[in-house]
N, C-alpha and C positions, 0 to 999 in steps of 0.2 A: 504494500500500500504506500502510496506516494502520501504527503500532506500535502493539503487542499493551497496553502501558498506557495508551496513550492511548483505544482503541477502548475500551479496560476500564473505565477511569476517566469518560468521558463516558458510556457504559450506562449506568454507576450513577446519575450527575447527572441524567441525564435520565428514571430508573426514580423517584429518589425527592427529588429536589431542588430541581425547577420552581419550587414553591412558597415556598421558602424563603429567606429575605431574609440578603444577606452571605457568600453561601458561598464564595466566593473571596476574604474580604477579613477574616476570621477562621482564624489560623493554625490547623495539625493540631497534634496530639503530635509533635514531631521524632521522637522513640524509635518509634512507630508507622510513619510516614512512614518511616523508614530500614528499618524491616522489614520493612515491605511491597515496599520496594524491592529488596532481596534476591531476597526470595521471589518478584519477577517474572524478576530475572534469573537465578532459575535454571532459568529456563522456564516453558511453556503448563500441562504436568501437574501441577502444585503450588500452582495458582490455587485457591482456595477459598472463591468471593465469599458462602461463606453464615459463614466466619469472621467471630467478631463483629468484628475489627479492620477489616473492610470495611466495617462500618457506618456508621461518625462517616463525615457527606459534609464537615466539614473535614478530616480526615485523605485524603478521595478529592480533593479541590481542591487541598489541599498536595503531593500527589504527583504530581499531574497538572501544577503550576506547577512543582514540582523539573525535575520531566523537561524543560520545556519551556528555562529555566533553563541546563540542562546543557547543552542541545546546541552541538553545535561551533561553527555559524553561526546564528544568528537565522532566524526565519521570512521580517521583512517587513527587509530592507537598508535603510540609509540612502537608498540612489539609488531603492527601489521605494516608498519614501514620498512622494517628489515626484510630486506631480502634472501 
């Protein structure tokens, strides 16, 4: 199972962002990025990707590296980096 921001947030990047140079390496709006973060947790029915704050793909990149960020444990562990 994917999370519902992440699935979201990668749609977007991959609907309008291919093209475009830096997009993970140029912060969002904090203020945006915190409100969009809300408004996913307060669930699926309040999604609104045609709101224009879903536009700016830094603001989609910064809330996709927040989330990632937050989680309790990391993706890759120190022991799954060794090869």
């Amino acid at each position: 199972r994917v999370p519902l921001i992440v699935a979201a947030c990668c749609r977007i990047v991959e609907a309008r962002g291919l093209e475009s140079t830096g997009i993970y390496r140029v912060p969002g709006n904090n203020a945006v990025v915190s409100s969009l973060q809300e408004q996913l947790n307060r669930g699926p029915g309040d999604i609104n990707l045609q709101d224009e704050r879903w536009q700016d793909l830094n603001v989609i990149s910064s809330l996709l590296k927040s989330f990632f960020r937050k989680l309790p444990e990391p993706l890759f562990t120190d022991g799954a980096l060794l090869f």
